[in-house]
C-alpha positions in Angstrom: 4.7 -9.7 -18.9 1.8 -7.9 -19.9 0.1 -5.7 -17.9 -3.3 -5.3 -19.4 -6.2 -3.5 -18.1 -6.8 -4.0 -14.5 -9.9 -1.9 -14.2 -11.4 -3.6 -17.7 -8.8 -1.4 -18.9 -9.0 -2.9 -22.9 -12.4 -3.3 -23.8 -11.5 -6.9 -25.4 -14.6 -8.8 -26.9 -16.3 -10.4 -24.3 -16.9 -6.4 -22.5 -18.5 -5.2 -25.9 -21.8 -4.0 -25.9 -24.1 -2.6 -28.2 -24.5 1.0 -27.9 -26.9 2.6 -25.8 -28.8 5.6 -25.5 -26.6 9.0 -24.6 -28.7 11.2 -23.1 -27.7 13.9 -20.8 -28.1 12.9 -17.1 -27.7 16.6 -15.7 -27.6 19.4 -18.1 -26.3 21.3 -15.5 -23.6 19.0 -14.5 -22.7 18.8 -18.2 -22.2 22.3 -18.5 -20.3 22.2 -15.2 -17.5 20.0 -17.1 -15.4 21.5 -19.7 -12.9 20.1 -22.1 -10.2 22.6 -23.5 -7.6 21.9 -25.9 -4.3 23.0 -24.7 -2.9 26.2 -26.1 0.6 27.0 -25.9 0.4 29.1 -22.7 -1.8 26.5 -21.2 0.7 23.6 -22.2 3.6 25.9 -20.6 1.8 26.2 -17.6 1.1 22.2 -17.4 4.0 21.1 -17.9 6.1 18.2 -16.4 9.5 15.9 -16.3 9.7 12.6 -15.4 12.0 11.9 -12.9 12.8 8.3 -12.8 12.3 6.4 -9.7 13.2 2.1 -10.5 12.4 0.2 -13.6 13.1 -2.9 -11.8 10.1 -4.7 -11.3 7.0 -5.1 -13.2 3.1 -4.4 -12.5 3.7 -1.3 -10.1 0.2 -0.4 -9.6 -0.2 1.2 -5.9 1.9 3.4 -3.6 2.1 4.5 0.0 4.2 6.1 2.5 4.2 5.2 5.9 4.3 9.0 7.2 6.8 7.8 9.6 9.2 10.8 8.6 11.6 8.4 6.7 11.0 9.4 3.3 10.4 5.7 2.2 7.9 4.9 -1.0 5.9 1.5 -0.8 4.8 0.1 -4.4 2.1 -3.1 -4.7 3.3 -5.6 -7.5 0.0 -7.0 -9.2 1.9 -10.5 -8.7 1.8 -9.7 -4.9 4.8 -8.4 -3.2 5.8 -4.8 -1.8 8.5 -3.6 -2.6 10.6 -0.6 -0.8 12.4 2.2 -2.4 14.5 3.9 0.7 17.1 7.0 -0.6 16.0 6.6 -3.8 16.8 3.4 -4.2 14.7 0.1 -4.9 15.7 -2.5 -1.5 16.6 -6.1 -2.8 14.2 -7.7 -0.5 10.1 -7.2 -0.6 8.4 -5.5 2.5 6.1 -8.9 2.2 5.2 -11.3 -0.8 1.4 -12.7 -0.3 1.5 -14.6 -3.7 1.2 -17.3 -2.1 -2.2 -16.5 -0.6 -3.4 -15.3 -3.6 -5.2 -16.6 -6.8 -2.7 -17.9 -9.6 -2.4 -14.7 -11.5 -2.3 -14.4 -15.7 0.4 -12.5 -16.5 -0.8 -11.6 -19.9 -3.7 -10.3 -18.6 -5.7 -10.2 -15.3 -7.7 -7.6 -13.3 -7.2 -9.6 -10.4 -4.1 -9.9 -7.3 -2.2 -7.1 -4.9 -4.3 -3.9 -5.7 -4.2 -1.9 -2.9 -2.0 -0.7 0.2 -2.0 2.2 2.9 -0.2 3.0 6.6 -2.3 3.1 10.0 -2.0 6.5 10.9 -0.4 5.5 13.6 1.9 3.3 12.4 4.8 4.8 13.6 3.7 3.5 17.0 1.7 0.5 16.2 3.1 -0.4 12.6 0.3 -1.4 11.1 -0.8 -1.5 7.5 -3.2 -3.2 5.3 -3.2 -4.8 1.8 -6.2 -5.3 -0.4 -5.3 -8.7 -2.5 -7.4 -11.8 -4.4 -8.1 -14.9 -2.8 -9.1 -18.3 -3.8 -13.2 -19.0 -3.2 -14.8 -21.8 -2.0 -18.4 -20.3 -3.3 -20.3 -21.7 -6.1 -20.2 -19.2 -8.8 -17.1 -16.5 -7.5 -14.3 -16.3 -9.3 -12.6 -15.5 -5.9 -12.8 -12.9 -3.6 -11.1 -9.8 -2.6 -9.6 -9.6 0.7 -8.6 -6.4 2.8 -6.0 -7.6 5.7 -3.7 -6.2 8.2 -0.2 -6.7 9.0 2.3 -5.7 10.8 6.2 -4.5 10.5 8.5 -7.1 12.0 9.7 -6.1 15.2 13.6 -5.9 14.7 13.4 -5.1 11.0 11.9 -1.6 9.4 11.7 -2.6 6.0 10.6 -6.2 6.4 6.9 -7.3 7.0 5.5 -9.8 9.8 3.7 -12.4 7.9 2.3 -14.3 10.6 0.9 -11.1 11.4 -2.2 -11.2 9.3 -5.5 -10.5 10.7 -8.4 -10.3 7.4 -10.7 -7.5 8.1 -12.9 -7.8 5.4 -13.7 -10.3 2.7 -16.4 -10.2 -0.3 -16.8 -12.5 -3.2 -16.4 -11.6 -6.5 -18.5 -12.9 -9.3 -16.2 -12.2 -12.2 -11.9 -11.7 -12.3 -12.8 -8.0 -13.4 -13.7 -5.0 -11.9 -12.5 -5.2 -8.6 -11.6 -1.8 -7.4 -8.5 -2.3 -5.0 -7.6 1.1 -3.8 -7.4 1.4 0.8 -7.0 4.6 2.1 -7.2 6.1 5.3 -9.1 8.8 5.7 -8.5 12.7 7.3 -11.0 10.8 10.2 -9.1 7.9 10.6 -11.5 5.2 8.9 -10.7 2.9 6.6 -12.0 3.8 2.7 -12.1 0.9 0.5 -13.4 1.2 -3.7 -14.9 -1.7 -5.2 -15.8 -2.4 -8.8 -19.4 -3.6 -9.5 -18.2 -7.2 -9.5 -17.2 -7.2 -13.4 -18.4 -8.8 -16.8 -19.9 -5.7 -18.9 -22.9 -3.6 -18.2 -23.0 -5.0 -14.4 -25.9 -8.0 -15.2 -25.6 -9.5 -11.6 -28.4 -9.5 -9.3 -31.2 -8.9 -10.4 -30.6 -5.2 -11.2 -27.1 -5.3 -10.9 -24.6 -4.1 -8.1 -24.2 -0.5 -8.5 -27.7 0.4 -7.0 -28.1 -3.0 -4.8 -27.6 -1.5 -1.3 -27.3 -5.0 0.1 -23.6 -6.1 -1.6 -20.2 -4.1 -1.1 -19.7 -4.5 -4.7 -19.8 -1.1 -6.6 -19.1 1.2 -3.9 -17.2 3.5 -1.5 -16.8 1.6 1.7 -15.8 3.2 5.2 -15.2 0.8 8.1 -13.4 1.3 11.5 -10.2 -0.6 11.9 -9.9 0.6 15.6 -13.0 0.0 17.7 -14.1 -3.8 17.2 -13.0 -6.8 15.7 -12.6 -7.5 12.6 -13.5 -3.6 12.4 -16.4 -1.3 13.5 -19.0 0.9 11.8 -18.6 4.3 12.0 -21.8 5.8 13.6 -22.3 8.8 10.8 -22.2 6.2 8.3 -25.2 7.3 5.9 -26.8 3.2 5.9 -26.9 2.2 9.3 -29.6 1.1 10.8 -31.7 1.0 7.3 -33.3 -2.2 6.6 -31.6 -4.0 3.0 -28.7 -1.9 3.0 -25.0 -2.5 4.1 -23.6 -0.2 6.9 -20.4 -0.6 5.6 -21.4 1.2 2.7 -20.6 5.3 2.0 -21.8 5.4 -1.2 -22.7 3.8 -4.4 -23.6 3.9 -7.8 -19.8 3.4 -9.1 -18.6 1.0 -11.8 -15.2 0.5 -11.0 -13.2 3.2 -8.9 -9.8 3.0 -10.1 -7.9 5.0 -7.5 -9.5 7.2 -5.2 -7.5 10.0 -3.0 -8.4 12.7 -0.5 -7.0 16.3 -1.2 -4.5 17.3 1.2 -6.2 20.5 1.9 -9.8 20.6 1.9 -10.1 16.4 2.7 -12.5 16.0 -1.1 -12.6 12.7 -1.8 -11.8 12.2 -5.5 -12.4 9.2 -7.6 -11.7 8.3 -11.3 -14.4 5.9 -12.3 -13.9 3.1 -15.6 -16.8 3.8 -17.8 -18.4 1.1 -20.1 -18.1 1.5 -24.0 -18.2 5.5 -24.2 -17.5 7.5 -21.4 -14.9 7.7 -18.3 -15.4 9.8 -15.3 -13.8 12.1 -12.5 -16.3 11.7 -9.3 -15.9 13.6 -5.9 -17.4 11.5 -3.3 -20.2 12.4 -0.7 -21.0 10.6 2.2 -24.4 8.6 1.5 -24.2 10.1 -2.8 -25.8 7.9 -5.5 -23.1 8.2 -8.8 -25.3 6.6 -10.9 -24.5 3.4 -12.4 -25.8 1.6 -14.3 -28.3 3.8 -15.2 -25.8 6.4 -16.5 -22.3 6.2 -17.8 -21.1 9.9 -17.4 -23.6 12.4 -17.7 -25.7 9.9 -20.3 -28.6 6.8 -19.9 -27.2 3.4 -19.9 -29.7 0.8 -18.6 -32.7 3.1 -17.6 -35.1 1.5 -15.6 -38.9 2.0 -15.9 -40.0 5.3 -13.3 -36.2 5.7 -12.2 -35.7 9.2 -10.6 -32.2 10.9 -11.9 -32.3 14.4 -9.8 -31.0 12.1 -6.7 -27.9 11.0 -9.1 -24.8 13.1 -8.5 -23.4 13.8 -11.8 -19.5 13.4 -12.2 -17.3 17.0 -11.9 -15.8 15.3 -15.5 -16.5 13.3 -18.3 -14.4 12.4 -21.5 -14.7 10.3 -24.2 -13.9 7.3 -26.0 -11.4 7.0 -28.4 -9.6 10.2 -26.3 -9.4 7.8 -23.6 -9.6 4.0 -22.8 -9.9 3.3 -19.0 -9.8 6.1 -16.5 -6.2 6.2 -13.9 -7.7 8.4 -11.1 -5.1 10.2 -9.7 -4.6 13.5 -7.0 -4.7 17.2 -6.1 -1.5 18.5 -6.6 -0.2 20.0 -3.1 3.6 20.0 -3.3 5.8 23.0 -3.6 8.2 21.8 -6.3 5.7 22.2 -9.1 3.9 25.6 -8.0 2.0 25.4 -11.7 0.0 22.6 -10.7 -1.1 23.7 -7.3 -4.3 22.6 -6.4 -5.1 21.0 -9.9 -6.4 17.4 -9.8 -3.5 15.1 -12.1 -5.2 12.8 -13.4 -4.6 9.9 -17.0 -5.6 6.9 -18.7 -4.2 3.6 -19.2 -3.8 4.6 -23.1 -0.8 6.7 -21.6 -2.3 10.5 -22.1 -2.5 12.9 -18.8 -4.4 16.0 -18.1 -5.0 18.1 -15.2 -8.8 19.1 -13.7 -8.7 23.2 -12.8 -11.8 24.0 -10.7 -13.5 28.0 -11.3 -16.5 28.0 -9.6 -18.8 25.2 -10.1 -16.8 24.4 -13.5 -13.9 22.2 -14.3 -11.7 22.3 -16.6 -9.4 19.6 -18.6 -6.2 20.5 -20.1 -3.3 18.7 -21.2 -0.8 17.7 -19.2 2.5 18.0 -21.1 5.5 15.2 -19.9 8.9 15.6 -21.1 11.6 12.9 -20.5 9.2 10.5 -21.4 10.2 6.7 -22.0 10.5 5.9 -25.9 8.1 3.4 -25.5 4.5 2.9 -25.7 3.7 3.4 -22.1 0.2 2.4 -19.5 -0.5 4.4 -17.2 -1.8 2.0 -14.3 -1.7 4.3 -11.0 -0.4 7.3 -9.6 1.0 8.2 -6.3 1.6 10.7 -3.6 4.8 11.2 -1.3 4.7 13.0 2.5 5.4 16.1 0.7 2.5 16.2 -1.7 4.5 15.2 -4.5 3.3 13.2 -7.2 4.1 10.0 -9.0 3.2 8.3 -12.4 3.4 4.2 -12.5 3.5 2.7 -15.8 3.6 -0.4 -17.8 6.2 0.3 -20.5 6.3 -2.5 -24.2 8.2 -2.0 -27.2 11.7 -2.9 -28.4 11.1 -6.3 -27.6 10.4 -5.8 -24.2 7.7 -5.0 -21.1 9.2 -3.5 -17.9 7.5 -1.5 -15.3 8.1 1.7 -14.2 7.7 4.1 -11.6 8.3 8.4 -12.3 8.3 11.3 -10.2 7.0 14.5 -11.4 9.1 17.3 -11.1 9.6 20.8 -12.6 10.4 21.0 -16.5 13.8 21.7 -17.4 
């Protein structure tokens, strides 16, 4: 199987554009994002071995943890099942298996199936959880549409799933197989974040000014919905749309192309996102409530699709921007806050799906990139597709891995060099 791309992660022929123009959105933001070669000391400093974790099944390309205080990892399977590693060790049986639910999936390549998972916060007592996965449509015109649902645990069984459990939150059609977003997570106030891509195809040409500034779809955004207070869910009362006419409550903020894994830092709850750019440029995001990022009329800190008396000073610049060839398709990742790598403390790990890793060191209003150095790294070309984090704040790298005649997945943890 070939893994390839799920946030329009090869720009194949169909997603190329002709080039636009690349002027700078913020000069200040610009100057507020900094690229530095690694040095020796620097690469010391960054450095990293990959533990691994299973190479047993393929497409691993979302984790959780239950924070139940049982140490267990949860990984999504593009194909759609959940599968358990318990004592470091990969379960025979999925957690649950919603293929079957799902639209037929291309193995070859597909942006599309089981993209995102997280825990209720309380699931220790309610066992709840919730997948993000593609469904079949019935709509004229959408490819399908992207489902978030909740389950629960069975009741005499910690590492199997209730099926019959389901009960679909939230469901949105998708004009295209691309671009979907996927990642759920649970925020530090207990609502429900969800990303979404702009709804795919290249340079986001649906609607009639495409997706990312249409405040009436929930395609190119930051969603935030209450799981808790009404059914299927509730709208949090601080949310920065309600009550304004043509625009979604559910909606936290905008302007994104395709948010391919978001995460809050453990410590000071900043929302981070790693956004796919178009042709040029990818981009590191942190997310305010009600904040405008920009697309399409920028990729990065530079014009895309411009339109006539647009105002940019209400666009929030990225925190980071890199180019194309350095990088492919943006892997968003997390703020390091574990205590076996003291080096990367409070550095954002971050990669790309072309397999190269950095880390994002905030001084002031700057950022800095740097290498991220890996030893123990498979001999094989590998894809970076997601990362994750454990209870502890430890940090984990999920891959694609072809050569030799073969394509596996697999899943690393990062842990001090030798």
């Amino acid at each position: 199987m070939s893994f390839v791309r799920l946030a329009c992660f090869v720009l194949t022929a169909p997603f190329i554009l002709s080039s636009t123009a690349c002027d700078t959105a913020s000069k200040k933001g610009q100057q507020d994002s900094v690229n530095v070669e690694s040095d020796s000391a620097q690469a010391a400093a960054n450095t990293v071995r990959l533990q691994l974790v299973t190479d047993q099944f393929i497409s691993p390309v979302a984790m959780a943890t239950p924070h139940d205080g049982s140490d267990r990892l949860f990984f999504c399977q593009k194909e759609g099942k959940v599968w358990v590693v318990e004592n470091g060790k990969l379960l025979s049986k999925p957690f649950i298996d919603v293929s079957g639910e799902m639209v037929k999936i291309n193995e070859a390549y597909d942006e599309r199936g089981l993209l995102g998972i997280t825990f209720h916060p309380d699931y220790k007592s309610n066992g709840k959880f919730y997948l993000y996965y593609s469904v079949p449509s019935a709509v004229k015109g959408s490819n399908h549409k992207s489902r978030v649902a909740e389950f629960k645990v069975s009741a005499n069984d910690k590492n199997i799933a209730n099926k019959t459990s389901e009960r679909v939150i939230l469901e949105f059609e998708q004009p295209e197989s691309n671009h979907n977003g996927g990642d759920i997570i649970f925020g530090p106030d207990g609502y429900l974040y969800i990303a979404s891509g702009d709804g795919g195809g290249g340079g986001d040409k649906h609607g009639e000014n495409g997706n990312g500034q249409n405040l009436n779809t929930l395609l190119a955004k930051i969603l935030r919905i209450d799981v808790n207070s009404a059914k299927p869910y509730g709208i949090p009362k601080d949310n920065p749309f309600v009550g304004k006419t043509g625009a979604r409550p559910e909606i936290y903020a905008y302007g994104l192309r395709n948010p391919w894994r978001i995460s809050f830092d453990k410590l000071n709850h900043r929302l981070f996102a790693g956004d796919v750019g178009q042709n040029k440029y990818e981009e590191v995001d942190i997310i305010e409530k009600g904040g405008n990022y920009g697309w399409r009329i920028m990729e990065g800190f530079h014009d895309y699709n411009v339109p006539n008396g647009a105002d940019k000073s209400k666009l929030l610049p990225p925190i980071h921007e890199y180019e194309h060839p350095l990088g492919i398709s943006i892997t968003g990742g997390y703020v390091y806050r574990g205590k076996a790598i003291p080096a990367l403390q409070g550095k954002y790990v971050f990669g790309d799906y072309n397999g190269k890793t950095w880390v994002l060191t905030q001084n002031g209003n700057k950022w800095t990139r740097q290498d991220l150095v890996l030893q123990g790294k498979p001999d094989l070309n590998m894809a970076i597709l997601s990362w994750g984090q454990d209870e502890a704040g430890e940090l984990y790298m999920l891959l694609t891995t072809t050569g030799k005649g073969e394509t596996k997945g697999a899943i690393y943890k990062l842990v001090n060099p030798n």
